[in-house]
Structures are given as structure tokens and as C-alpha cells.
FIMARMAR-113798 format. One line per field, with one value per residue (C-alpha): z, y, x; residue number from 1. Coordinates in nm, 3 decimals. Layout:
# residues N
z: c(Z / ...)
y: c(Y / ...)
x: c(X / ...)
marvex: c(NUM / ...)
END
This chain:
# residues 140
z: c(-0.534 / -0.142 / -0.318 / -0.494 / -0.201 / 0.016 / -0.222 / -0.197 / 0.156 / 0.196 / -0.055 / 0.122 / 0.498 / 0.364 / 0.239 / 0.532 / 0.772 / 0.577 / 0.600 / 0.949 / 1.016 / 0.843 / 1.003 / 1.304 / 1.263 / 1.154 / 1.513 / 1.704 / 1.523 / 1.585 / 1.951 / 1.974 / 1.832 / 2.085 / 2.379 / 2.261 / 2.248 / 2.533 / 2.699 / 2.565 / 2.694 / 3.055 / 3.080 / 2.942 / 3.220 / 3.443 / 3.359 / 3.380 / 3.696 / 3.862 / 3.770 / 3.898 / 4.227 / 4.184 / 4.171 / 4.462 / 4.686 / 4.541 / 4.622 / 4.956 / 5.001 / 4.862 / 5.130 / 5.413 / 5.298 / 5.245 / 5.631 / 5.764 / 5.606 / 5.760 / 6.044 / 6.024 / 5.889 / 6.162 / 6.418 / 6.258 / 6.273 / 6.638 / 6.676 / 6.411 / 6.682 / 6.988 / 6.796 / 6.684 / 7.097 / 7.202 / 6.937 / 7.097 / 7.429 / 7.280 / 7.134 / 7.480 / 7.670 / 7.361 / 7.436 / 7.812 / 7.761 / 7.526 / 7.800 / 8.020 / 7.789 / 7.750 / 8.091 / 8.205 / 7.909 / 8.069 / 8.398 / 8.184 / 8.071 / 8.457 / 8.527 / 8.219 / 8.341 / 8.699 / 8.605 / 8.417 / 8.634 / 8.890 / 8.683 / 8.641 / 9.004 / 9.058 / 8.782 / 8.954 / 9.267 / 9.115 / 8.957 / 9.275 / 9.497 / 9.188 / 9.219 / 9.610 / 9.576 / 9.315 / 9.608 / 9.874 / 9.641 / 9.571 / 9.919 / 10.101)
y: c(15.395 / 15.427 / 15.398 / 15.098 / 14.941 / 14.989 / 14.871 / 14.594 / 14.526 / 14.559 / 14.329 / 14.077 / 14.184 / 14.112 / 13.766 / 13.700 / 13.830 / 13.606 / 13.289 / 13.391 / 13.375 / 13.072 / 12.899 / 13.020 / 12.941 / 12.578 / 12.542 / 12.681 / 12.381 / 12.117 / 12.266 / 12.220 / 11.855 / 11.797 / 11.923 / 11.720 / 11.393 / 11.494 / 11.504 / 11.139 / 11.014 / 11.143 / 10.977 / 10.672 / 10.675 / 10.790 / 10.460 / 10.237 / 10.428 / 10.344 / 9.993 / 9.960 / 10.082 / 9.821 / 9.553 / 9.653 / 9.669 / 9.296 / 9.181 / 9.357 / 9.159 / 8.854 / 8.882 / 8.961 / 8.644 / 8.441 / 8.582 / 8.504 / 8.139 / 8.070 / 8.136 / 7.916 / 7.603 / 7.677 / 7.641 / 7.323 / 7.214 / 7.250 / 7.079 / 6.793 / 6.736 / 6.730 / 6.474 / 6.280 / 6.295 / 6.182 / 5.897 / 5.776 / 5.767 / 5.560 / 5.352 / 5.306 / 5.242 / 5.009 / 4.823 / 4.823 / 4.652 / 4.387 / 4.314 / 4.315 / 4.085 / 3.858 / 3.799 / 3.797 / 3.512 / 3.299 / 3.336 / 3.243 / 2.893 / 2.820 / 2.827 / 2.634 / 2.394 / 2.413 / 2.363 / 2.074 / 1.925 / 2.000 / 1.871 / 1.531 / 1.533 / 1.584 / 1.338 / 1.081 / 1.159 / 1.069 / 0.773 / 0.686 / 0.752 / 0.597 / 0.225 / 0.240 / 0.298 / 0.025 / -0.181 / -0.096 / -0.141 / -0.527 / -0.565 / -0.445)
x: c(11.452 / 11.357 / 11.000 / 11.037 / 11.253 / 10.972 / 10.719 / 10.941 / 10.985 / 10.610 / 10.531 / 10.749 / 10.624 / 10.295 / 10.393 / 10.559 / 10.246 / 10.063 / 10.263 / 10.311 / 9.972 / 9.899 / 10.162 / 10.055 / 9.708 / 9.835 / 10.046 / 9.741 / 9.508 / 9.783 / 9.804 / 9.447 / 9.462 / 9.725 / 9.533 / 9.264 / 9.486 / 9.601 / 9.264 / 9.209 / 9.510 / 9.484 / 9.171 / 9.248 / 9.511 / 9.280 / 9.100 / 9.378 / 9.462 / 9.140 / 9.166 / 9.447 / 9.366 / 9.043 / 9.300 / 9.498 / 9.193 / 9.137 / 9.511 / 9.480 / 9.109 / 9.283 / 9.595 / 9.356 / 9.120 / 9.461 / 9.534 / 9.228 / 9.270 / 9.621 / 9.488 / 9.228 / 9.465 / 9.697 / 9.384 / 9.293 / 9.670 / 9.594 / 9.290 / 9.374 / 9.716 / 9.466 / 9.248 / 9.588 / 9.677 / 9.300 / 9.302 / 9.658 / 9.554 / 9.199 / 9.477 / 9.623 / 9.303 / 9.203 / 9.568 / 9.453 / 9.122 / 9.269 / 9.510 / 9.215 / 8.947 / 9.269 / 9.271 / 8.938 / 8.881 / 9.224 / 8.972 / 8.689 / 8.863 / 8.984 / 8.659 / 8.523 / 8.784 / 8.663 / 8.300 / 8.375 / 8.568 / 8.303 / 8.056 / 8.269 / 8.268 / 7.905 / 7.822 / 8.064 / 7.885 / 7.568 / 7.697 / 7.811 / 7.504 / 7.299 / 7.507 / 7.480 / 7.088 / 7.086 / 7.303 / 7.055 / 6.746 / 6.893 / 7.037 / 6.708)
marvex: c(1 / 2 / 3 / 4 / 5 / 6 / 7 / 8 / 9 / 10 / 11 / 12 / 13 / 14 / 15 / 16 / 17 / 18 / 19 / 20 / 21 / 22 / 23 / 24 / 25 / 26 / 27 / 28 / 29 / 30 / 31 / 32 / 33 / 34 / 35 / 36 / 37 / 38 / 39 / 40 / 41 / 42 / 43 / 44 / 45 / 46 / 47 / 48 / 49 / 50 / 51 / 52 / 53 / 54 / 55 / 56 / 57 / 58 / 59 / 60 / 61 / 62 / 63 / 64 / 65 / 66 / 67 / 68 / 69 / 70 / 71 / 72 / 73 / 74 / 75 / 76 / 77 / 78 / 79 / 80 / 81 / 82 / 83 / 84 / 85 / 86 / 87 / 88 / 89 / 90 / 91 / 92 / 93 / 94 / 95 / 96 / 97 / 98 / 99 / 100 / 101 / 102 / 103 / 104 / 105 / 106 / 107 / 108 / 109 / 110 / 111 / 112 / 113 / 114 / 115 / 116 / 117 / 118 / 119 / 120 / 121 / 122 / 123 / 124 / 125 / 126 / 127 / 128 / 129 / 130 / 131 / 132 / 133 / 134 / 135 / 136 / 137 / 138 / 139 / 140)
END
């Protein structure tokens, strides 16, 4: 009986050895399948990881370029304000030399007025001096 109960139980540790071992040889494959996929994965996020540190060196570049640009609109801010003052005080000398021509063309029409009146004098004069040489010319 020991006989045939170890016939037995070798007949079954055989079986077993052998499913053992072809289970085990089916976890090492999908072990190696994993490690494989594995492999792929990392470097796909290896990839992604890289382009993402691409576009961080482009947001930084974009900050420092959007910086660099504020600082340049504030710096025309400035300058377009000085221009804004220096136009306002053109304005004001502009005012001051309309005021000015106004003037200076009031003093134009005095004297308009003054040189025609002097020239209604002088033409009276000659009138006059004209009728007394026509008196003397007839008298004489």
C-alpha cells in the first residue's frame, strides 16, 4: 500500500512540478512582457517629460520677453507723457504768438490808418501847393 501511495504521490508531485513550472514559466514571460511595457512607458514619459521641460523654458522665455516688453511700454508711457508736456507748452507758446500776431496786426491797421491819413494829408498838401502855383502862375 505505502508502494502504491507513493506511486501515487509521485505521480501527482510530478503533475504538480510540471504545472508548476509551466505556470511559472508563463509568470516569468508575462513578467518579461511587463518589463518590456514597462520600458515603453518610461520612455514615453521620458518624452513627455522632456517636452515638458521644452515648454517651460518657452513660458519662462515668453515671461522674460513679456518682462522685457513692459518695460519697454512703461518707458514709452514716459516718453509719450514728456511729448504730451512739450506739445502743451507748444500749445502755450502757439497761444502766446496769436496773442502776439493779434496785436502786432491792431498796430498794423493804426498805421494803415495813419498812412492814409498821412497820405490824405500829403495829397491835400499837394492839392494845396498845386492851386496856389496855379494862383501864382495866373497872378504873375
Amino acid at each position: 500500500m505505502n508502494d502504491r501511495f507513493d506511486a501515487q504521490f509521485t505521480g501527482m508531485n510530478d503533475r504538480f512540478d510540471e504545472k508548476f513550472n509551466i505556470v511559472n514559466a508563463q509568470l516569468v514571460a508575462t513578467n518579461e512582457r511587463i518589463d518590456q511595457n514597462f520600458k515603453v512607458v518610461n520612455e514615453r514619459f521620458d518624452k513627455v517629460d522632456r517636452r515638458f521641460d521644452r515648454m517651460e523654458e518657452r513660458i519662462n522665455s515668453v515671461e522674460i520677453q513679456q518682462s522685457r516688453l513692459d518695460e519697454r511700454m512703461t518707458a514709452l508711457d514716459g516718453r509719450v507723457d514728456e511729448m504730451d508736456a512739450k506739445i502743451e507748452g507748444m500749445d502755450v507758446r502757439i497761444q502766446g504768438m496769436d496773442v502776439k500776431i493779434e496785436r502786432m496786426d491792431a498796430k498794423i491797421e493804426r498805421m494803415d490808418a495813419k498812412i492814409e491819413g498821412l497820405s490824405a494829408d500829403v495829397n491835400e498838401l499837394k492839392q494845396g501847393r498845386s492851386a496856389s502855383r496855379t494862383r501864382r502862375a495866373s497872378v504873375g
